[in-house]
DODRENRO-317405 format. One record per residue (C-alpha): x, y, z; residue number from 1; residue in one letter. Coordinates in steps of 0.1 Angstrom, whole numbers, plus 5000, padded with zeros to 4 digits. Layout:
% DODRENRO-317405
+------+------+------+-----+------+
:    X :    Y :    Z : pos : code :
+------+------+------+-----+------+
:    X :    Y :    Z : NUM :    A :
...
+------+------+------+-----+------+
% end
This chain:
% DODRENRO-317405
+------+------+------+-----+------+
:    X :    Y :    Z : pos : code :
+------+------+------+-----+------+
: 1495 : 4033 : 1470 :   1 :    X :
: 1476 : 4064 : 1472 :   2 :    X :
: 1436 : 4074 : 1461 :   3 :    X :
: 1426 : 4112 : 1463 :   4 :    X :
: 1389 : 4125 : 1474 :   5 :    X :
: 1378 : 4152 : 1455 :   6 :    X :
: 1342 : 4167 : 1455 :   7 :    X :
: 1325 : 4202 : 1454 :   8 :    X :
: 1325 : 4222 : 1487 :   9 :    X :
: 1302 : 4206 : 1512 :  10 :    X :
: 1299 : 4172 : 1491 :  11 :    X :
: 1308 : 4155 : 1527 :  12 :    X :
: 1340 : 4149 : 1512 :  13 :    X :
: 1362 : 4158 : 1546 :  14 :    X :
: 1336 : 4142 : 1566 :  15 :    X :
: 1341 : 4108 : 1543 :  16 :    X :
: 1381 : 4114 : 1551 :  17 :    X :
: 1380 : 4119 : 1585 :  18 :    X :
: 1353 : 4089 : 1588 :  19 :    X :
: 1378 : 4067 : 1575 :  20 :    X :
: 1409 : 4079 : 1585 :  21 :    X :
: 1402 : 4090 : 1621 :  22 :    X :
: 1419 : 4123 : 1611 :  23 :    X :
: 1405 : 4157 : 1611 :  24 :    X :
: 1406 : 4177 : 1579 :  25 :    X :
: 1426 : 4204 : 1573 :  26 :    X :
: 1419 : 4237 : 1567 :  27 :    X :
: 1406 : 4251 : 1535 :  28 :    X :
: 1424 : 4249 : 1507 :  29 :    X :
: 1452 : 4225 : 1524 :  30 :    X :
: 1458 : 4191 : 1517 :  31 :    X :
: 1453 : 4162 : 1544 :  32 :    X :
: 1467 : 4127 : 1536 :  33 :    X :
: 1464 : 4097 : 1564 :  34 :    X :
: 1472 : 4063 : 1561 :  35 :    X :
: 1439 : 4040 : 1565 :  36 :    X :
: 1440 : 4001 : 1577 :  37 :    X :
: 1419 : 3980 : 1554 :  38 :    X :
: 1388 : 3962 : 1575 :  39 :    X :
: 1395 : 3924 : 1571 :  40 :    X :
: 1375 : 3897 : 1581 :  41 :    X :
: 1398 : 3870 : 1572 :  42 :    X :
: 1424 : 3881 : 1590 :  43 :    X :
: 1399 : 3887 : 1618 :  44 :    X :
: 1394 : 3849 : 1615 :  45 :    X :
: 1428 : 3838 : 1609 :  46 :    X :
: 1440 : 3858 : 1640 :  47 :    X :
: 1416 : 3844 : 1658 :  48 :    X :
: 1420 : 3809 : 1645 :  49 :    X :
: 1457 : 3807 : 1651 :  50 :    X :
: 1460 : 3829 : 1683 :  51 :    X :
: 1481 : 3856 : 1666 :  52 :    X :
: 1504 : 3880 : 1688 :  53 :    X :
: 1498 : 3904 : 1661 :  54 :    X :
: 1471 : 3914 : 1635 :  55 :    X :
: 1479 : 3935 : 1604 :  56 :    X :
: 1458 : 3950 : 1581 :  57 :    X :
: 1467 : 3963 : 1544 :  58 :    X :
: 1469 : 3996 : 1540 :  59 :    X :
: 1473 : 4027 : 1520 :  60 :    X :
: 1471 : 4069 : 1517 :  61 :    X :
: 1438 : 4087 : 1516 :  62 :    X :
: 1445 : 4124 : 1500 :  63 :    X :
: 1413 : 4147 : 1510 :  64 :    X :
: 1418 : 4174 : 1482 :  65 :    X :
: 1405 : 4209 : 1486 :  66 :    X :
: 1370 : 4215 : 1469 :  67 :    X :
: 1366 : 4218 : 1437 :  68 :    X :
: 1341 : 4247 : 1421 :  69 :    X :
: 1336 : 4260 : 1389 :  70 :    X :
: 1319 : 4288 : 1407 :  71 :    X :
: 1346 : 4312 : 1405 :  72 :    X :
: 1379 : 4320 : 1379 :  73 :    X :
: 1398 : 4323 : 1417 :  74 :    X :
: 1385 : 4286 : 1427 :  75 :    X :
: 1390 : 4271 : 1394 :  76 :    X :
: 1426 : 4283 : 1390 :  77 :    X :
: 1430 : 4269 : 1431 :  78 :    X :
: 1416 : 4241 : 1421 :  79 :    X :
: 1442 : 4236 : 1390 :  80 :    X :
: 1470 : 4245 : 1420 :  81 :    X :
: 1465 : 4207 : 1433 :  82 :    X :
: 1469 : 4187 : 1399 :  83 :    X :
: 1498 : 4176 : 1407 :  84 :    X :
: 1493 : 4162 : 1434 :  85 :    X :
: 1460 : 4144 : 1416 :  86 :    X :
: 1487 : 4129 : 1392 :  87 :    X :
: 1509 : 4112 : 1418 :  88 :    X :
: 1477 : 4096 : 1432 :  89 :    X :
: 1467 : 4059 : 1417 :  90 :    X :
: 1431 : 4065 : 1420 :  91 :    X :
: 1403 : 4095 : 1424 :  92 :    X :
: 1368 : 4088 : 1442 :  93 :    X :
: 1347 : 4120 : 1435 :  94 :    X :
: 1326 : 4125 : 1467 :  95 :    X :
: 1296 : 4145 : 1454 :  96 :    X :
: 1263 : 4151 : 1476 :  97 :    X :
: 1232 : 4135 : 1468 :  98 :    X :
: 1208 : 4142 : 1496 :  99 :    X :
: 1185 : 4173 : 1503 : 100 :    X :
: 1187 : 4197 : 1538 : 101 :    X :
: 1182 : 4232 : 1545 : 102 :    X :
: 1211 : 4231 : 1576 : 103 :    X :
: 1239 : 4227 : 1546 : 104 :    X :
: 1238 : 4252 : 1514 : 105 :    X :
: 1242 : 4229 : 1485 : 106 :    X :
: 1270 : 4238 : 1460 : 107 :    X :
: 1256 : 4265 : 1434 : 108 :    X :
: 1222 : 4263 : 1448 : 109 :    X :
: 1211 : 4231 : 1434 : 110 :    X :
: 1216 : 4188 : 1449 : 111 :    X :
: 1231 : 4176 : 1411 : 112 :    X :
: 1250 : 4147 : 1416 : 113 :    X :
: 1251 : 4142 : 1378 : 114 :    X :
: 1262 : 4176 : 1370 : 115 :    X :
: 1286 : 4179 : 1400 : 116 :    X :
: 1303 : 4143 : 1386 : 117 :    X :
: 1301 : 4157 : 1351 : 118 :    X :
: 1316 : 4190 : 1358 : 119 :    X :
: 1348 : 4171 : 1378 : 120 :    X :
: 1350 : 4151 : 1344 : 121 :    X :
: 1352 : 4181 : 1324 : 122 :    X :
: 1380 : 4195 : 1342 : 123 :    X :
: 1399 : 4167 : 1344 : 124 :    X :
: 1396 : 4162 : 1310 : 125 :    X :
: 1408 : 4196 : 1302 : 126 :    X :
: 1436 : 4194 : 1320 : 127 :    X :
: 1444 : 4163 : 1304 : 128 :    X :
: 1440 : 4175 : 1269 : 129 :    X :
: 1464 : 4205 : 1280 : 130 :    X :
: 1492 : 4179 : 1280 : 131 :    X :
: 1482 : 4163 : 1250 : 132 :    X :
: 1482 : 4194 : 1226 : 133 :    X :
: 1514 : 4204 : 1242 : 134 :    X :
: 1527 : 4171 : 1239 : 135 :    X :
: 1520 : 4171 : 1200 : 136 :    X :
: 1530 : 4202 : 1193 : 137 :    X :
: 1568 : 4194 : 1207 : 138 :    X :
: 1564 : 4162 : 1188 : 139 :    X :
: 1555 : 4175 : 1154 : 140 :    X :
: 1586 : 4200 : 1157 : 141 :    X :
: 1607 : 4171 : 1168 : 142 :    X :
: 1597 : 4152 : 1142 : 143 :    X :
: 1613 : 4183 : 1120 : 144 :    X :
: 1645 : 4172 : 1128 : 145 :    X :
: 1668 : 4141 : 1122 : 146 :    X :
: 1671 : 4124 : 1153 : 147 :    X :
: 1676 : 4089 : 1163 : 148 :    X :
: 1640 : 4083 : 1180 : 149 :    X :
: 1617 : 4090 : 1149 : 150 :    X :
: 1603 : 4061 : 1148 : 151 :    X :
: 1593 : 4061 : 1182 : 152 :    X :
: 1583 : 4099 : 1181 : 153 :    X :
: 1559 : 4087 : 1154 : 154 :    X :
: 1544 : 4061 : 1174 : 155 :    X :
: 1540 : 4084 : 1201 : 156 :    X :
: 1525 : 4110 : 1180 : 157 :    X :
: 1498 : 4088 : 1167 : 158 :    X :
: 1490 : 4079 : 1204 : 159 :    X :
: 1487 : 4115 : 1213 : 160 :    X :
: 1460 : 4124 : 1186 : 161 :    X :
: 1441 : 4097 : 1193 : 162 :    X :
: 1440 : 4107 : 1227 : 163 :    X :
: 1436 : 4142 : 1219 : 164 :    X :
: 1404 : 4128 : 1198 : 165 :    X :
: 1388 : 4112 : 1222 : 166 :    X :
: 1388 : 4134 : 1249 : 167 :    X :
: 1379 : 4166 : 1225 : 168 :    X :
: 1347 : 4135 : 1222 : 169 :    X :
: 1345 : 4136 : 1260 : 170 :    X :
: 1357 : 4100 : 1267 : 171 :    X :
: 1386 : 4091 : 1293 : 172 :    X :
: 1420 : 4083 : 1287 : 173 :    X :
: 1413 : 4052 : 1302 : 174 :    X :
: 1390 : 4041 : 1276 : 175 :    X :
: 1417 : 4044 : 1252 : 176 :    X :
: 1454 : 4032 : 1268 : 177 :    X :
: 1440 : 3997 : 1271 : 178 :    X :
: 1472 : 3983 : 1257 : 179 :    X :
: 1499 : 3979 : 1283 : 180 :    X :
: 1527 : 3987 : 1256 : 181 :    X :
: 1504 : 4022 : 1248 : 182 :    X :
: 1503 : 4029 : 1285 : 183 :    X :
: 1535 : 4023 : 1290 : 184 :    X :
: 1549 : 4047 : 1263 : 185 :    X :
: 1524 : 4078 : 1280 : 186 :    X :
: 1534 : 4068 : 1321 : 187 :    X :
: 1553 : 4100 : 1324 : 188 :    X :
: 1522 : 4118 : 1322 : 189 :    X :
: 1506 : 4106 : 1346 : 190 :    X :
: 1470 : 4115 : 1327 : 191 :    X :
: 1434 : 4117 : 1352 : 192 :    X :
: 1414 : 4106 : 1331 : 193 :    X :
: 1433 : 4073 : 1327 : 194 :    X :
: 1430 : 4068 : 1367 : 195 :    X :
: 1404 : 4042 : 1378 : 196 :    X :
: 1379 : 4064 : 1396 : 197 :    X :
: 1352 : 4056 : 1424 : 198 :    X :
: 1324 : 4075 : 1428 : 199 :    X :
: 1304 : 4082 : 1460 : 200 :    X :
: 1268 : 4093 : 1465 : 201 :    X :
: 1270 : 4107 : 1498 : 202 :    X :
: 1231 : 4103 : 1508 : 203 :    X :
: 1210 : 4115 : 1537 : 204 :    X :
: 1212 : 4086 : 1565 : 205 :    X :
: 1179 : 4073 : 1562 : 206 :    X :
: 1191 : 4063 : 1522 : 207 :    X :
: 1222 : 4047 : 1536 : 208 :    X :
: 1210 : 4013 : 1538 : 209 :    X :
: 1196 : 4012 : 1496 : 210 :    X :
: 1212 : 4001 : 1474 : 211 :    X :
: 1228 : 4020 : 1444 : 212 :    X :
: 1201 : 4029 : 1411 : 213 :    X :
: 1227 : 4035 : 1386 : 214 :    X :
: 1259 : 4032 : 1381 : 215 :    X :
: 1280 : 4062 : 1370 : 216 :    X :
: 1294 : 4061 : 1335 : 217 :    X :
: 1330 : 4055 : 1335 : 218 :    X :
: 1334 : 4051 : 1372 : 219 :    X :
: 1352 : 4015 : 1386 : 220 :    X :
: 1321 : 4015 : 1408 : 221 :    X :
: 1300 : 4037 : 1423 : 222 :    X :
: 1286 : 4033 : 1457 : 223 :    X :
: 1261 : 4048 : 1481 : 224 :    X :
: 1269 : 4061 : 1520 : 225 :    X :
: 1263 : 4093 : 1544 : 226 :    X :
: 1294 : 4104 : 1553 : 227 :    X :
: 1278 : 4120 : 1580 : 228 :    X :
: 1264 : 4085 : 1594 : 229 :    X :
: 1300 : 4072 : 1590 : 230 :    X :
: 1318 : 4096 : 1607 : 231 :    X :
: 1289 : 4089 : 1639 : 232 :    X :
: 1297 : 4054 : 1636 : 233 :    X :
: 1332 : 4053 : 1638 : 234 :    X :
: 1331 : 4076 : 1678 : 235 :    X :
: 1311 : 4046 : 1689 : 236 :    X :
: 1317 : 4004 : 1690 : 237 :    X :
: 1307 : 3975 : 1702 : 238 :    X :
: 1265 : 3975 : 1714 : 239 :    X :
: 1267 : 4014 : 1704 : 240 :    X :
: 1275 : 4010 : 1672 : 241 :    X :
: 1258 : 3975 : 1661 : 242 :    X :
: 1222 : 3995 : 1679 : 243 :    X :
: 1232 : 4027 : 1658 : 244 :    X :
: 1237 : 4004 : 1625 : 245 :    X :
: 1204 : 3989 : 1628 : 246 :    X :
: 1186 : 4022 : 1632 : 247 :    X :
: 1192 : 4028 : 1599 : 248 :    X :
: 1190 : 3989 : 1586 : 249 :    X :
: 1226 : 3988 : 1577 : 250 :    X :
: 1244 : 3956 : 1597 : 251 :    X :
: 1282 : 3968 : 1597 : 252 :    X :
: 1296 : 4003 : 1588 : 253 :    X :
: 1299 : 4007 : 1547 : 254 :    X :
: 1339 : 4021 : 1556 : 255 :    X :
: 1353 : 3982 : 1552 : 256 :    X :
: 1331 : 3982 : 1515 : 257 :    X :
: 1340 : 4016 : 1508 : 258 :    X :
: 1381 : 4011 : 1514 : 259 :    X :
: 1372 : 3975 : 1497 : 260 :    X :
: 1366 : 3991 : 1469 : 261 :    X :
: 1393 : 4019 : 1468 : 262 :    X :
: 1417 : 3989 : 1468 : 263 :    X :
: 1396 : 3969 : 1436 : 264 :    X :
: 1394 : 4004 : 1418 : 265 :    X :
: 1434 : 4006 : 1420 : 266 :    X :
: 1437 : 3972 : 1408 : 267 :    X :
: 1449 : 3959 : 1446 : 268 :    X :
: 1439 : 3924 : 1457 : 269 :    X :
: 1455 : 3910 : 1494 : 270 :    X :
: 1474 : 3880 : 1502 : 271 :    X :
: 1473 : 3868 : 1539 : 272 :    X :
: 1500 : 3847 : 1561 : 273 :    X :
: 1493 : 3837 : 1591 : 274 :    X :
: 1508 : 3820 : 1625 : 275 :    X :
: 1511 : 3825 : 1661 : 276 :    X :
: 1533 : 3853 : 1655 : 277 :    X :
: 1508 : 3874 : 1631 : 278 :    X :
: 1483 : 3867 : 1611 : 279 :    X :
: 1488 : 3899 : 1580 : 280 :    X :
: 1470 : 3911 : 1549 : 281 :    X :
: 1495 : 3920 : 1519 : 282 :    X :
: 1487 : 3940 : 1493 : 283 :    X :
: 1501 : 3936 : 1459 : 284 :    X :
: 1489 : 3943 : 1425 : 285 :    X :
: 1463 : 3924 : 1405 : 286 :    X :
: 1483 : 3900 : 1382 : 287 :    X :
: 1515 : 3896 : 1410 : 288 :    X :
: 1538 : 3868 : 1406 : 289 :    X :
: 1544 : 3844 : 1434 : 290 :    X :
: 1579 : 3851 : 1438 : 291 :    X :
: 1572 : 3889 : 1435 : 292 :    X :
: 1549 : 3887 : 1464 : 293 :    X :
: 1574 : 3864 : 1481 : 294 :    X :
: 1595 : 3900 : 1476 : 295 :    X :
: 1571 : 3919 : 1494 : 296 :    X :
: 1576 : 3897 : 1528 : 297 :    X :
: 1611 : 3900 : 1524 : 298 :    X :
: 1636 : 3905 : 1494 : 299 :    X :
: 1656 : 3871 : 1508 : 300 :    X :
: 1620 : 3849 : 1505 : 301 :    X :
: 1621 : 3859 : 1470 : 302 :    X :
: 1659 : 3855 : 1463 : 303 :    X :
: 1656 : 3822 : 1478 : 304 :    X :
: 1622 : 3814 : 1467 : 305 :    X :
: 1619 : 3773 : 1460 : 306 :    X :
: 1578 : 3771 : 1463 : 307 :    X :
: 1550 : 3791 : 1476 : 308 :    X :
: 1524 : 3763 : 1498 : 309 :    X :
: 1489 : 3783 : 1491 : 310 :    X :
: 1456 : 3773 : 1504 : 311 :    X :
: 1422 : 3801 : 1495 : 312 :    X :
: 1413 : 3816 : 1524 : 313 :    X :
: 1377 : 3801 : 1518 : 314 :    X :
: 1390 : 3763 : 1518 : 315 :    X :
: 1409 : 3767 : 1550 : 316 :    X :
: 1382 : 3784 : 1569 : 317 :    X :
: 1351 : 3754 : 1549 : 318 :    X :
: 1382 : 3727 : 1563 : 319 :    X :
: 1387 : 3743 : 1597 : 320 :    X :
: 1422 : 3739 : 1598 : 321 :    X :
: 1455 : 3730 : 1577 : 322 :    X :
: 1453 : 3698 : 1585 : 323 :    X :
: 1421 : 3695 : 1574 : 324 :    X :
: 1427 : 3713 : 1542 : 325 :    X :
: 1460 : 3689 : 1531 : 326 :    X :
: 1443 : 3659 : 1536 : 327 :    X :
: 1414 : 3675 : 1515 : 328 :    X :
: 1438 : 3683 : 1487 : 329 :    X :
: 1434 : 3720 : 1492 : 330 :    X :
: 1470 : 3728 : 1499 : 331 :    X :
: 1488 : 3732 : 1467 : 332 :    X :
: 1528 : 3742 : 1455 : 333 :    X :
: 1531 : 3770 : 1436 : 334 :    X :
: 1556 : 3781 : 1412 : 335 :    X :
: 1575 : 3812 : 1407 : 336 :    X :
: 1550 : 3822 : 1376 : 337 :    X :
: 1514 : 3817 : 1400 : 338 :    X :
: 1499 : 3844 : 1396 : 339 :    X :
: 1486 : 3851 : 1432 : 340 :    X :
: 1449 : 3858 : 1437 : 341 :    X :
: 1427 : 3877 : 1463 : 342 :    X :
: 1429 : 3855 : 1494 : 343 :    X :
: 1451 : 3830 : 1487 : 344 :    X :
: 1473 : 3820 : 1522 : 345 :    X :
: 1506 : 3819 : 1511 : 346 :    X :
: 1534 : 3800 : 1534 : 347 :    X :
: 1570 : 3805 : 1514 : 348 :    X :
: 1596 : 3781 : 1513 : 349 :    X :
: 1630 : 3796 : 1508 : 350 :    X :
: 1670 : 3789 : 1509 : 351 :    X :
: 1691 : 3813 : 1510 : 352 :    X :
+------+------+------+-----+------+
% end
């Protein structure tokens, strides 16, 4: 899994990456992608509880983009250069700058969250409504011609100019594929606008700690941080940083929220195991099967699988233990078709 941050020069967009990461960003107009552990309390607590060896967080890639600006032809077109690379991402979170200050030139003279947001929208709609008219063009010509997949070319076509409608009405792809069989049948193009996006206010420190006014329109969420503040935070630890955090009336660094959130937009929720040997966070996909997350372990746990013993993370740690929890009727066997949910402890029995 893979989300991409994109943002107007000097949004604090690199900042944000390198806050959560611990990587520097590259150079202008380079790409930068790290992987990034997922803060976890309840593994915290079911490390802890059980005396783990090892601790593992979930995880996924961060993609810091080059800026974007409209300023120029030269940086629109470099801009373009990198949609690919947008496409093969799961997720966008537009960083755009929200806070005043003479030591760092805002982009195109003016702090505009709004219009920076709506300006990234614009373009990604563009490009997206590229594909579409090109798309429609080769169908109607296809559709010239007596081949086996007119039906479906028909189909298709009708997708296309609904899509090409509503973005020409500046909404989202995403507002439209709702259906999983429509999706399905447009996958291959991998459209931005039908990515779930996360938008963050990057605000002056002293805003850091308030919560968000409004949320963005069409954004998965939209939350409220200084990059800057983050990126201090994450040098120091332990007195440092809790002394740091309540200078500013924040009590824990908004990364953990921030990647929290990355994960929700995706459409990510974790599963946890735990033991002596390693207490772990899993991710899967919203909607994941027990026996498909049995898979993710290992392809024999799912081969094999007979039932999955799940107790919510929140019943286990209310009970104290699992011995607790069973004789509270909070440990339950679960099928092959559970659908798994955020938190669930999942213990696997398999024969193979």
């Amino acid at each position: 899994m893979e989300i991409a941050l994109v943002g107007p020069p000097l949004s604090g967009k690199s900042t944000l990456f390198q806050a959560v990461s611990g990587h520097a960003p590259g150079h202008s107009g380079v790409e930068t992608r790290a992987m990034v552990k997922v803060p976890d309390p309840r593994v915290d607590w079911l490390s802890g509880k059980f005396a783990s060896k090892k601790t593992t967080y979930a995880t996924f890639n961060v993609l810091d983009m080059p800026g974007f600006s409209q300023e120029t032809p030269s940086q629109q077109a470099e801009f373009r250069r990198h949609m690919g690379s947008l496409r093969s991402c799961d997720g966008l979170v537009a960083v755009v700058r929200a806070f005043a200050g003479a030591d760092v030139p805002a982009y195109r003279g003016k702090v505009d969250p709004i219009r920076d947001i709506q300006e990234l929208r614009t373009e990604l709609m563009f490009a997206d409504l590229e594909q579409v008219a090109n798309r429609i063009d080769r169908l109607k010509k296809q559709l010239t011609k007596p081949v086996k997949t007119q039906e479906q070319d028909k189909r298709e076509l009708d997708l296309q100019e609904r899509c090409q409608k509503a973005l020409e009405n500046d909404m989202p792809l995403s507002e439209v594929l709702r259906d999983p069989e429509e999706a399905k049948m447009v996958s291959s193009f991998a459209f931005l606008t039908q990515k779930p996006l996360l938008v963050v206010l990057n605000v002056a420190e002293t805003e850091a700690s308030k919560p968000v006014e409004k949320e963005m329109l069409y954004a998965a969420a939209t939350i409220n941080l200084s990059a800057r503040l983050e990126a201090d935070l994450s040098q120091l630890s332990g007195d440092d940083q809790k002394t740091f955090l309540a200078e500013y009336g924040l009590t824990e660094p908004v990364r953990g929220r921030f990647l929290q959130a990355c994960m929700q937009a995706i459409g990510l929720v974790s599963f946890l195991t735990c033991g002596e040997d390693e207490s772990r966070a899993w991710p899967i996909r919203n909607g994941t099967t027990a026996v498909d997350a049995a898979g993710t372990i290992h392809s024999d746990l799912a081969r094999g699988f007979i039932r999955a013993e799940t107790v919510a993370y929140e019943d286990l740690k209310a009970a104290g233990d699992m011995k607790t929890s069973r004789a509270n009727g909070k440990i339950r066997l679960e099928g092959k078709e559970y659908v798994v949910k955020d938190g669930d402890i999942l213990n696997i029995r398999f024969s193979v």
